[in-house]
C-alpha positions in Angstrom: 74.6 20.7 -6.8 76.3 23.4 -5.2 80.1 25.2 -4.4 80.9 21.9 -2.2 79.9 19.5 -4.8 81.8 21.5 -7.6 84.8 22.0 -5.6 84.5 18.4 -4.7 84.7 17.2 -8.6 87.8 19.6 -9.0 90.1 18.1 -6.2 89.3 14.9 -7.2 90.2 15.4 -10.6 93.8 17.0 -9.3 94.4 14.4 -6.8 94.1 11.9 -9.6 95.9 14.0 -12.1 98.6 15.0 -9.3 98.3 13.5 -6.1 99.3 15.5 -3.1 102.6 14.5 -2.5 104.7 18.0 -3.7 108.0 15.6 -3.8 106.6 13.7 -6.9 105.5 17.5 -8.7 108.3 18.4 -11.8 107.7 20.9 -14.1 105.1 19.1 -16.4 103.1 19.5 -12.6 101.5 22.8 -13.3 100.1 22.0 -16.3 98.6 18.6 -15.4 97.1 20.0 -13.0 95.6 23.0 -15.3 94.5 20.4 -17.6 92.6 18.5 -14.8 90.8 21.9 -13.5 89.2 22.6 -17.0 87.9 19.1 -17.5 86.4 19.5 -14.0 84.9 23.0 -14.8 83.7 21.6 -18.2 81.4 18.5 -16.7 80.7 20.9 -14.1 79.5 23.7 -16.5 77.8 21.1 -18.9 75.8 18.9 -16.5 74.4 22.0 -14.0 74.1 25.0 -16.4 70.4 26.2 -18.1 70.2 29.2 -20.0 66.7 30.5 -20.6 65.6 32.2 -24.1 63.0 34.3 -25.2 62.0 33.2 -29.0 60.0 35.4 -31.4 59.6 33.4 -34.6 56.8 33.3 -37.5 55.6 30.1 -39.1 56.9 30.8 -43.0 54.2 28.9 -44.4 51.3 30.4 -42.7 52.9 33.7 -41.3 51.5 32.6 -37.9 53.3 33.1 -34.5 55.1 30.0 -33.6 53.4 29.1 -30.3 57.1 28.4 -29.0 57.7 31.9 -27.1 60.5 30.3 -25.0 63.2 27.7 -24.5 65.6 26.5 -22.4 68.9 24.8 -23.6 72.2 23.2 -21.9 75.5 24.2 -23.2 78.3 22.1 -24.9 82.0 23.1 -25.4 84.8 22.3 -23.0 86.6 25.2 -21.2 90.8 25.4 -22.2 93.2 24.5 -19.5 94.3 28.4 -17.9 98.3 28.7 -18.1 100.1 29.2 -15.1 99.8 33.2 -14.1 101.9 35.4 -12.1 98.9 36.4 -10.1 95.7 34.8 -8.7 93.6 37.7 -10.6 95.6 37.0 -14.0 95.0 33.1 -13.7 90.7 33.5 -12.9 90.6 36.2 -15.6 92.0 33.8 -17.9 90.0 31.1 -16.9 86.6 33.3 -17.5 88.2 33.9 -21.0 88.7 30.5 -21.3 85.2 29.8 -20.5 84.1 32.8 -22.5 85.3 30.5 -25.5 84.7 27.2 -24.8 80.9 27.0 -24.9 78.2 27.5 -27.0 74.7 26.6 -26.5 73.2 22.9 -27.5 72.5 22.3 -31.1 68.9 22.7 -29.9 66.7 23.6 -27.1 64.2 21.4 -25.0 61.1 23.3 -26.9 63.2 22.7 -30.5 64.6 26.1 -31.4 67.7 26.2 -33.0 70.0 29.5 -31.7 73.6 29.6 -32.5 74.6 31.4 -29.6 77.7 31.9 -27.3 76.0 31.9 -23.9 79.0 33.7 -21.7 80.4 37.5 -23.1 81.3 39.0 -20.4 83.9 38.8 -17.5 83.5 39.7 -14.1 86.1 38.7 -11.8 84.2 38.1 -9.0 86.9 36.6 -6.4 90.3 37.7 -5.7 93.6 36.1 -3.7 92.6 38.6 -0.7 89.1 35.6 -0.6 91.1 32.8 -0.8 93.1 34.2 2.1 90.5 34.9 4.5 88.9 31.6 4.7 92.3 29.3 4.5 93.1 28.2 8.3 96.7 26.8 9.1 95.7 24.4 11.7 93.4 22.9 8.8 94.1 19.4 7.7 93.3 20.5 4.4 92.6 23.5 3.5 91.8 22.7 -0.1 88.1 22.4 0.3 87.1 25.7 1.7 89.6 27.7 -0.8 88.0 26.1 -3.7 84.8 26.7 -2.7 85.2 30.2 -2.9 86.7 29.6 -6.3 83.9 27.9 -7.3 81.5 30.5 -5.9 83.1 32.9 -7.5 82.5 30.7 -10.6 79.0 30.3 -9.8 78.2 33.9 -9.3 79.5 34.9 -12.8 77.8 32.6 -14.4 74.4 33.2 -12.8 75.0 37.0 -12.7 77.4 38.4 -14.7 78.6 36.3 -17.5 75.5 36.8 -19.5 76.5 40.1 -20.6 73.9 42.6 -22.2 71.9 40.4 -23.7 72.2 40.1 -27.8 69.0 39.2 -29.9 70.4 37.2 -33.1 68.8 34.6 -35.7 67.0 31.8 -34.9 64.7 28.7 -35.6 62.0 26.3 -34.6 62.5 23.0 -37.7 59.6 21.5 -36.3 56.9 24.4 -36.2 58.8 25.8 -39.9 58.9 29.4 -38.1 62.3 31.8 -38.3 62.5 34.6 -36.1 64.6 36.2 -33.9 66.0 34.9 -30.0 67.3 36.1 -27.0 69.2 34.6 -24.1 66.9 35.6 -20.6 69.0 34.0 -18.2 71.4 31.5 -17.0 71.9 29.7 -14.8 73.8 27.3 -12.4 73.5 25.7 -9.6 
């Protein structure tokens, strides 16, 4: 997967939500089309996102080490539909919030530890109106795809460097080794 592929899924989802035809758009437009972006953005996030934790748990019945030292989990959640904003930098700050929010990590992760953890904390506007200018062309047919690639980019490169915030180490557990202990989210990731 990648920016192209991602900013793909989210005109596809306007165009069917919208169209392209600005004589059809009313005032109900805007939010349609808000609406359409956060359900890309969520099967986006959800089907290319890993987040990576470090696990440090005890088996209560033997006070053993649980063998389990990491796991990796997806996330669930669905991001809100942003509002209309009076600014580009308003409207991708809101939609980090949004994000921020709308996700937690899986109920468990692929090695079975259980962490109840919000995966995103942090924002990081990463992209501003000034990028979407530089790379949009007049003569273009459609300048659609290159201006949300850089949306999605900037997307991207919050998620896999920024959104993490400083990591927090919280409660967690592995059912099937009986072990408590403590986690922490390593890394995420998107691609």
């Amino acid at each position: 997967m990648s920016k192209s592929t991602f900013a793909s899924s989210m005109i596809t989802k306007l165009n069917r939500a919208i169209g392209n035809d600005g004589r059809s758009f009313n005032n109900g437009t805007p939010a349609v089309a808000m609406a359409a972006l956060a359900q890309a953005i969520s099967e986006y996030l959800i089907d290319n996102t890993v987040v990576t934790i470090a696990y440090d748990g005890i088996i209560t019945t033997t006070g053993d080490p649980d063998p389990v030292t990491s796991d990796t989990f997806r996330i669930v959640g669905a991001c809100a539909p942003p509002s209309a904003a009076d600014s580009f930098d308003a409207w991708f700050l809101q939609l980090e919030t949004n994000i921020i929010a709308g996700f937690s990590l899986a109920a468990m992760g692929d090695n079975g530890v259980v962490f109840p953890m919000k995966p995103f904390l942090n924002t990081k506007t990463t992209i501003t109106r000034d990028s979407l200018t530089a790379v949009h062309n007049a003569s273009d047919d459609s300048p659609q795809q290159k201006v949300w690639e850089v949306v999605c980019q900037g997307i991207m490169d919050w998620i896999n460097d920024g959104a993490m915030g400083v990591p927090v180490q919280s409660a967690a557990t592995n059912p099937s080794a009986s072990s408590a202990g403590q986690a922490i989210i390593t890394g995420i990731t998107i691609t």
